[in-house]
Backbone as a printed PyTorch tensor [residue, N CA C, xyz], in Angstrom:
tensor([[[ -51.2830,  -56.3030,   57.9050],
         [ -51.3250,  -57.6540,   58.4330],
         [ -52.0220,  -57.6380,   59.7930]],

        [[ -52.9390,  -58.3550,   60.0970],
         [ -53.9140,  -58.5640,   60.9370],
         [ -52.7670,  -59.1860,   62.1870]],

        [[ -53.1420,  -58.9280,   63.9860],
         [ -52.5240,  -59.2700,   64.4440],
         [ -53.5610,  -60.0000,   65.1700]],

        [[ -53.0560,  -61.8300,   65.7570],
         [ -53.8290,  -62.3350,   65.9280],
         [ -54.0860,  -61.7890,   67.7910]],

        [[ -55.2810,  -61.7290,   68.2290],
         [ -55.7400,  -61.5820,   69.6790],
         [ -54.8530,  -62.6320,   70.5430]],

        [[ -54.7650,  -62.2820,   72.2790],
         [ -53.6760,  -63.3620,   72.9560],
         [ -54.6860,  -63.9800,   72.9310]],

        [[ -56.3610,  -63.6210,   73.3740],
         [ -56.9750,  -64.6170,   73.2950],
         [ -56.8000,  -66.1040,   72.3050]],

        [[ -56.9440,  -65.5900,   71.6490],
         [ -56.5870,  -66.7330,   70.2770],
         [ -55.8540,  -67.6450,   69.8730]],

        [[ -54.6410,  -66.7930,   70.5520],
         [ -53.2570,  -67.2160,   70.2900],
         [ -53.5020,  -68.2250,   71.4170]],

        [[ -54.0440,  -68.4530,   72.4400],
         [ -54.1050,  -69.0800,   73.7990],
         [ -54.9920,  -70.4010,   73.5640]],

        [[ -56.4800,  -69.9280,   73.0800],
         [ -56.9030,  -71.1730,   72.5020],
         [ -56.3340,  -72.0500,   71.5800]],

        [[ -55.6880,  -71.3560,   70.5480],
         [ -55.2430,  -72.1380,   69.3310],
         [ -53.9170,  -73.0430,   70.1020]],

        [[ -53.6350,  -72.9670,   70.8670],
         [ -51.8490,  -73.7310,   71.3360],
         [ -52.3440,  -74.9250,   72.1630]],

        [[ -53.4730,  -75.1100,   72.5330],
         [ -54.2010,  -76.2010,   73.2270],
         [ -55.4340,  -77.2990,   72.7930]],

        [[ -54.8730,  -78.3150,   72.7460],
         [ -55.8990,  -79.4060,   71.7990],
         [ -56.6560,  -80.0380,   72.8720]],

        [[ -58.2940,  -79.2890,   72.6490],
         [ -58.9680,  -79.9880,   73.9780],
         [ -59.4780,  -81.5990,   73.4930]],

        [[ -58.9630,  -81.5220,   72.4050],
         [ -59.8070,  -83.2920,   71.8180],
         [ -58.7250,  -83.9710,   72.1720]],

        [[ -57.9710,  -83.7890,   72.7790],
         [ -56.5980,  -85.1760,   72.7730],
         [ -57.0870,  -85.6630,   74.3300]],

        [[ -57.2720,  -86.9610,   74.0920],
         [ -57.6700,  -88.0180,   74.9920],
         [ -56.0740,  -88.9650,   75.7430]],

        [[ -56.2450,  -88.3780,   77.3630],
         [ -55.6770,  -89.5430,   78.1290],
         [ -56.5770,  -91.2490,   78.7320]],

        [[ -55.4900,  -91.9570,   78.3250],
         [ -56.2230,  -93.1370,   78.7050],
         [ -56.2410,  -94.0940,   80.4500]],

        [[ -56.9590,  -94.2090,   80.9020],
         [ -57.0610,  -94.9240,   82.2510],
         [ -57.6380,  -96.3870,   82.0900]],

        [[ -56.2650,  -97.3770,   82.3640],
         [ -57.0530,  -98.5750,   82.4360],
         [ -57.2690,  -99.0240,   83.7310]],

        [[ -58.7050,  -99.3320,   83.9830],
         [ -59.1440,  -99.3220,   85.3500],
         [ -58.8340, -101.6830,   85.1290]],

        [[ -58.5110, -101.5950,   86.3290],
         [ -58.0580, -103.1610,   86.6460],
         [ -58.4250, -103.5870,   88.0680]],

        [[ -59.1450, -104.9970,   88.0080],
         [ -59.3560, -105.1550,   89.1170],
         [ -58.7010, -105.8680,   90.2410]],

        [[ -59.0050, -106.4270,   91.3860],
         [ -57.6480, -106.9430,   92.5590],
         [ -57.1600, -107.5200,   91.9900]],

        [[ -57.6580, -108.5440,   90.8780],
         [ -57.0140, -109.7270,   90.6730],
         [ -56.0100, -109.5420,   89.3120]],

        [[ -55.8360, -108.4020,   88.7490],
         [ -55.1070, -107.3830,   87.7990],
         [ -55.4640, -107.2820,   86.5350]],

        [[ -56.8180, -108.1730,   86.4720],
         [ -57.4100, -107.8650,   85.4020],
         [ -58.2230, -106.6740,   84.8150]],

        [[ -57.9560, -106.4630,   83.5500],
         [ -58.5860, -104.9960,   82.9880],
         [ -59.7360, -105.0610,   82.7920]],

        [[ -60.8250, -103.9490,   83.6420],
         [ -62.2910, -103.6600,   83.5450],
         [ -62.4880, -103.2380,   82.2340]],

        [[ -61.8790, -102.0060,   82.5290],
         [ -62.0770, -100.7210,   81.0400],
         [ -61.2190,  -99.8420,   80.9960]],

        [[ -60.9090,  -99.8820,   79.9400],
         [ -60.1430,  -98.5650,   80.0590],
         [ -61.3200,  -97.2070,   79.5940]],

        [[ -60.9030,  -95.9660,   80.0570],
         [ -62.0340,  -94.7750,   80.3300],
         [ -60.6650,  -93.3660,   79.6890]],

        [[ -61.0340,  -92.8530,   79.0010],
         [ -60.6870,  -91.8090,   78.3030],
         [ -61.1250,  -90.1850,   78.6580]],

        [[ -60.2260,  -90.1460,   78.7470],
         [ -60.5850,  -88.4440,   79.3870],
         [ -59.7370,  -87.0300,   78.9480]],

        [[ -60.8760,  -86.0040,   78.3340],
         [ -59.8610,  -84.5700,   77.6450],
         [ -60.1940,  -83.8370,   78.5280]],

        [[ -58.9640,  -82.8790,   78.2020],
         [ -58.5250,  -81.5620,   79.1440],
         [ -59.8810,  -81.6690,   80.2170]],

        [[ -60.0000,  -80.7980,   81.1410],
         [ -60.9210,  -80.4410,   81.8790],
         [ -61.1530,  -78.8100,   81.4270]],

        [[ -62.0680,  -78.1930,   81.6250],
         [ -62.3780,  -76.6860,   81.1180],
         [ -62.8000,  -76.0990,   82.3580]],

        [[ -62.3890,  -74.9360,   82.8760],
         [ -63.3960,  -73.9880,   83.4880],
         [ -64.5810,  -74.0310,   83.5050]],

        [[ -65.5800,  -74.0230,   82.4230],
         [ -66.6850,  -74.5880,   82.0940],
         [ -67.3230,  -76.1800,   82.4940]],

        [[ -66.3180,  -76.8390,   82.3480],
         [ -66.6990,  -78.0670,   82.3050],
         [ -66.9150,  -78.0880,   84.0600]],

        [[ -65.7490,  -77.8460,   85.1340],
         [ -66.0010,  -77.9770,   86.6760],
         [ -66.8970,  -76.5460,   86.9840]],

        [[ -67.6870,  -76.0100,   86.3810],
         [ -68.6770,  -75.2090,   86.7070],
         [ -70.3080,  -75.7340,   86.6420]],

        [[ -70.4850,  -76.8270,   85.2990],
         [ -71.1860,  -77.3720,   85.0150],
         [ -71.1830,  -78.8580,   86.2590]],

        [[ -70.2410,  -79.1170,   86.3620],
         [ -70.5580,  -80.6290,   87.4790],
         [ -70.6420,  -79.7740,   89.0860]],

        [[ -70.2690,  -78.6430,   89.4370],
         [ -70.5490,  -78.1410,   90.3650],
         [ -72.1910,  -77.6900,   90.6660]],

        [[ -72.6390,  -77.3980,   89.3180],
         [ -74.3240,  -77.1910,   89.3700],
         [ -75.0620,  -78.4720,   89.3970]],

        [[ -74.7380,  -79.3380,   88.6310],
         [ -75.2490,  -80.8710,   88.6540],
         [ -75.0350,  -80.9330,   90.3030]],

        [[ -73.8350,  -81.1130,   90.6600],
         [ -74.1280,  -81.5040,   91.8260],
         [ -74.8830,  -81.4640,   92.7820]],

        [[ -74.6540,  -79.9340,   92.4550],
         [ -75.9980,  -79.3950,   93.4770],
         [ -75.3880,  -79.1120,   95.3550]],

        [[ -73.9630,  -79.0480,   95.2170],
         [ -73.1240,  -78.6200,   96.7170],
         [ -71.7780,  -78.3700,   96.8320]],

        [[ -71.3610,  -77.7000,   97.1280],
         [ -70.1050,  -77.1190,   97.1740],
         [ -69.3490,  -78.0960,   97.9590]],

        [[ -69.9040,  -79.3950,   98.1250],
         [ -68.7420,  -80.5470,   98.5780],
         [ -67.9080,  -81.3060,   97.5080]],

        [[ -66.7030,  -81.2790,   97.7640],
         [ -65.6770,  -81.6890,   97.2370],
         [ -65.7810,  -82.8730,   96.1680]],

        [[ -65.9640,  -83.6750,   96.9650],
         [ -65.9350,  -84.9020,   97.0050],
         [ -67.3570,  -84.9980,   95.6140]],

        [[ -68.2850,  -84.6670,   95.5620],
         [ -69.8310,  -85.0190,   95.3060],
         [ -69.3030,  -84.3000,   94.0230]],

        [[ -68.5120,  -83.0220,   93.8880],
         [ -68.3380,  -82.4500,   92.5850],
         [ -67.1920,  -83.2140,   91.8010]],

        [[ -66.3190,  -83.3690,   92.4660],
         [ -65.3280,  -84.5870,   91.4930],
         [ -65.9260,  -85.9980,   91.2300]],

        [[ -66.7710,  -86.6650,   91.7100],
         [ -67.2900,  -87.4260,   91.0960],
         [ -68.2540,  -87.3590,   90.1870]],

        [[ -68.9500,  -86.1290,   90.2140],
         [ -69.8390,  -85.7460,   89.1030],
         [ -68.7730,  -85.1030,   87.8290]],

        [[ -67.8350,  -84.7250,   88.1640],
         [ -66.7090,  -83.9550,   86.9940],
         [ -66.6400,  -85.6620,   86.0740]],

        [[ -66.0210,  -86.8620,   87.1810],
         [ -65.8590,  -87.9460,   86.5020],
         [ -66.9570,  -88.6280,   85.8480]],

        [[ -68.6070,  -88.3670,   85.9260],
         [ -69.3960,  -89.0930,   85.4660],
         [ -69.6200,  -87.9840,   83.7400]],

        [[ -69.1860,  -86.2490,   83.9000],
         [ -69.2630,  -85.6810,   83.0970],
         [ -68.1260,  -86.2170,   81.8750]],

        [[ -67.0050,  -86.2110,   82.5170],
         [ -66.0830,  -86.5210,   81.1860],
         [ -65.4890,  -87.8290,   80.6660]],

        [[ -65.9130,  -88.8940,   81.3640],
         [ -65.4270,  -89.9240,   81.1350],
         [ -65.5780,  -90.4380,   79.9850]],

        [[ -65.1290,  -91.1620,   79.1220],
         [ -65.5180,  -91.7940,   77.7750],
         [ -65.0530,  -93.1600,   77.4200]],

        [[ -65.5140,  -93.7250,   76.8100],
         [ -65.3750,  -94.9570,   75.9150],
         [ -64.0530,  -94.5830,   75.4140]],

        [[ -63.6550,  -95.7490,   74.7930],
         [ -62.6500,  -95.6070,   73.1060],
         [ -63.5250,  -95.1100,   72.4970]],

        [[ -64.8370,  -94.9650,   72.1840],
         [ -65.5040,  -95.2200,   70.9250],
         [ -65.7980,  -93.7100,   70.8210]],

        [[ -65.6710,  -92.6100,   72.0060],
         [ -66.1350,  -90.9170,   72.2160],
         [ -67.2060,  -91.2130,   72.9220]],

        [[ -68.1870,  -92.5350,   72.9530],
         [ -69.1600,  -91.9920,   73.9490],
         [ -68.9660,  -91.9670,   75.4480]],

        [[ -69.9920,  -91.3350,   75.9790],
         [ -69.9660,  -91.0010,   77.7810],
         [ -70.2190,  -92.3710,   78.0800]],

        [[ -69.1880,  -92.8150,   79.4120],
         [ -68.7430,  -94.2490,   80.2990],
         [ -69.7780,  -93.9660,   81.5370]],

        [[ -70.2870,  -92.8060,   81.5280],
         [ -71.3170,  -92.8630,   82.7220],
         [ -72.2060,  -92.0140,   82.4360]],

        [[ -73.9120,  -91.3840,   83.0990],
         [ -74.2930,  -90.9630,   83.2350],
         [ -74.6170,  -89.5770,   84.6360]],

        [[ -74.6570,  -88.6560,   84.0310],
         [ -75.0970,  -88.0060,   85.5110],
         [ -75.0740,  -88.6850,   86.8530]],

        [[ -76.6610,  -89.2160,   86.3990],
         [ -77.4230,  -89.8110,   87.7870],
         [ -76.1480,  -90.7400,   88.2750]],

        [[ -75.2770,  -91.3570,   87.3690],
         [ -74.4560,  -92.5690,   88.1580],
         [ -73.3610,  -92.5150,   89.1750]],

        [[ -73.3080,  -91.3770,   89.4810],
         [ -72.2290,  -90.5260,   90.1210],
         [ -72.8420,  -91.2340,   91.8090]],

        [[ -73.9720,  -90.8040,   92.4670],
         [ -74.5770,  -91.6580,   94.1190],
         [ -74.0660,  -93.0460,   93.9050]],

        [[ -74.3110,  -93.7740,   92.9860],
         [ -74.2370,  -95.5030,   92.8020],
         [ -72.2480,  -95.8310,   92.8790]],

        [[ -71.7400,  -94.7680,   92.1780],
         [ -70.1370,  -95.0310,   91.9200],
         [ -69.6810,  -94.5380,   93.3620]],

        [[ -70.6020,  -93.7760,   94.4450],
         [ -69.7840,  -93.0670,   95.4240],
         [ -70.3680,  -94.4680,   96.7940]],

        [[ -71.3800,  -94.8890,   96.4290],
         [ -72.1230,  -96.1550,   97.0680],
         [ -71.3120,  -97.4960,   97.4190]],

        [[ -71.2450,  -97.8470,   95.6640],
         [ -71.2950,  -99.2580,   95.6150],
         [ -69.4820,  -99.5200,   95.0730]],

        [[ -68.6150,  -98.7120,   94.9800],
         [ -66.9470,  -98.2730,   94.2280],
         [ -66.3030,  -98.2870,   95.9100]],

        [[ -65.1640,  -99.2100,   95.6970],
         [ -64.2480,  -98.9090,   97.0090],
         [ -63.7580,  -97.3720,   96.9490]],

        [[ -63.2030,  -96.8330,   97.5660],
         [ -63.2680,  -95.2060,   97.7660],
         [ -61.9440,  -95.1010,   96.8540]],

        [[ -60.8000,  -96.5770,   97.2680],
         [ -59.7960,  -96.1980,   96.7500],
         [ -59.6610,  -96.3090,   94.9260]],

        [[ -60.5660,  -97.4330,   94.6420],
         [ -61.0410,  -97.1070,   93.2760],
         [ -61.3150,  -95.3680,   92.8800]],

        [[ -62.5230,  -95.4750,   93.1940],
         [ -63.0640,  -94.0060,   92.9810],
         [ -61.9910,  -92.8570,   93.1710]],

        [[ -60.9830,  -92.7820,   94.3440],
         [ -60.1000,  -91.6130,   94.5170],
         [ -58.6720,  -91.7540,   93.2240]],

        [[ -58.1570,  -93.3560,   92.6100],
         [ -57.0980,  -93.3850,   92.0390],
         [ -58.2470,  -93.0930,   90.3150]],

        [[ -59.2260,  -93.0730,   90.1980],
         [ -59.4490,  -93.0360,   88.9410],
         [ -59.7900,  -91.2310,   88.8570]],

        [[ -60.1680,  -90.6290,   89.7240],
         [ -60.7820,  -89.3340,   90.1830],
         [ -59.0220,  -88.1630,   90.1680]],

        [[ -58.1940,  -89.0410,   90.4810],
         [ -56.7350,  -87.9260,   90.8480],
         [ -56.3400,  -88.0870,   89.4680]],

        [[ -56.5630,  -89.3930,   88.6860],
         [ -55.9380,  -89.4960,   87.1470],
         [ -56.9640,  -88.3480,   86.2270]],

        [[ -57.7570,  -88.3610,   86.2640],
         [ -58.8410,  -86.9170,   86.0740],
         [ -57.9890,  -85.9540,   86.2520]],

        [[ -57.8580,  -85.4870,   87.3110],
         [ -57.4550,  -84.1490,   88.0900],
         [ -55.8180,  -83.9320,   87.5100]],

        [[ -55.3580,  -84.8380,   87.0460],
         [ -54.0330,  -85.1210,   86.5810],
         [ -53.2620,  -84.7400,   88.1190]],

        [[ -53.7370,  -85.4940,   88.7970],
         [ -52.6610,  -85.2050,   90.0200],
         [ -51.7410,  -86.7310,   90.1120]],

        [[ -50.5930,  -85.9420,   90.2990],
         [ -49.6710,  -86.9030,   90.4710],
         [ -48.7640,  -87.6870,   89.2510]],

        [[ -49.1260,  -86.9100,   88.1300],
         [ -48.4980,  -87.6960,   87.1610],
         [ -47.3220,  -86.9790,   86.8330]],

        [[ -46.9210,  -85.9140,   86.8550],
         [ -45.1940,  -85.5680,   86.6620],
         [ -44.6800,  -85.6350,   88.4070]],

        [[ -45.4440,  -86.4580,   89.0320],
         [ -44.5170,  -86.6310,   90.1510],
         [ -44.0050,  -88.4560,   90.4830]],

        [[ -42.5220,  -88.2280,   90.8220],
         [ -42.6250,  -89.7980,   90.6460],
         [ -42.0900,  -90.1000,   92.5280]],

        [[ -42.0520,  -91.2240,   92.5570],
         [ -42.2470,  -91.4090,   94.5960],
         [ -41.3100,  -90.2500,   95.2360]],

        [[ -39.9040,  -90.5470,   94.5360],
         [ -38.8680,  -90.0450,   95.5760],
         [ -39.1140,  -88.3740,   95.3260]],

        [[ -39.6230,  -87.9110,   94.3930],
         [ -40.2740,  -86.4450,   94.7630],
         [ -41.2590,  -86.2090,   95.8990]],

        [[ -42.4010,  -87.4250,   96.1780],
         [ -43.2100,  -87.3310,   96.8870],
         [ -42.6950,  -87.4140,   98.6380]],

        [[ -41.5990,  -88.4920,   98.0090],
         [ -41.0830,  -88.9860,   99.5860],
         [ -40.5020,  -87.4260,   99.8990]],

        [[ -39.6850,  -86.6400,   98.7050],
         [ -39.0940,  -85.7490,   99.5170],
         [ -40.0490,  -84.4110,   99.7800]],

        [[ -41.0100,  -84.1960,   99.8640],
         [ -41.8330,  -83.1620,  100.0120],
         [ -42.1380,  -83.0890,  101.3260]]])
């Protein structure tokens, strides 16, 4: 009996096609879009770090978000190039609450964890 590699065993326990959903809403609480987003990969923040073209923070997470973002439908919600125009013409706090839901920061934390840190 063949024993399977940990490698294997490691890929196989993780479904990179399962999509979280972000509905982006505007002041007035109406819904823009909602934007769909899977796992992030090693690969994947290596690739928006070269697009970028700089080891600034900021310039590579918004290119991570123009890389993985999606429709309902699977297609890409942005292009490359659109990453200057979203860091331009996007209030920052837009851009930073749709950018941390990416990063999955903050979602198994709820306030009074935060308050107590």
């Amino acid at each position: 009996m063949a024993q399977n590699r940990t490698v294997d065993l490691l890929v196989g326990a993780f479904d990179l096609n399962q999509r979280r959903k972000f509905e982006l809403k505007n002041a007035d609480g109406k819904k823009v879009v909602d934007l769909f987003f899977k796992p992030i990969t090693r690969a994947d923040r290596k690739k928006a770090q070269s697009l970028s073209g700089t080891e600034e923070a900021l310039d590579i997470s918004t290119q991570m978000l123009c890389q993985m973002a999606e429709l309902e439908d699977g297609s890409k919600a942005f292009a490359p190039a659109d990453a200057p125009k979203l860091q331009r013409q996007l209030p920052e706090t837009i851009l930073n609450e749709i950018e941390l839901f990416l990063f999955g920061v903050g979602e198994d934390t709820d306030m009074e964890e935060a308050k107590n840190d």
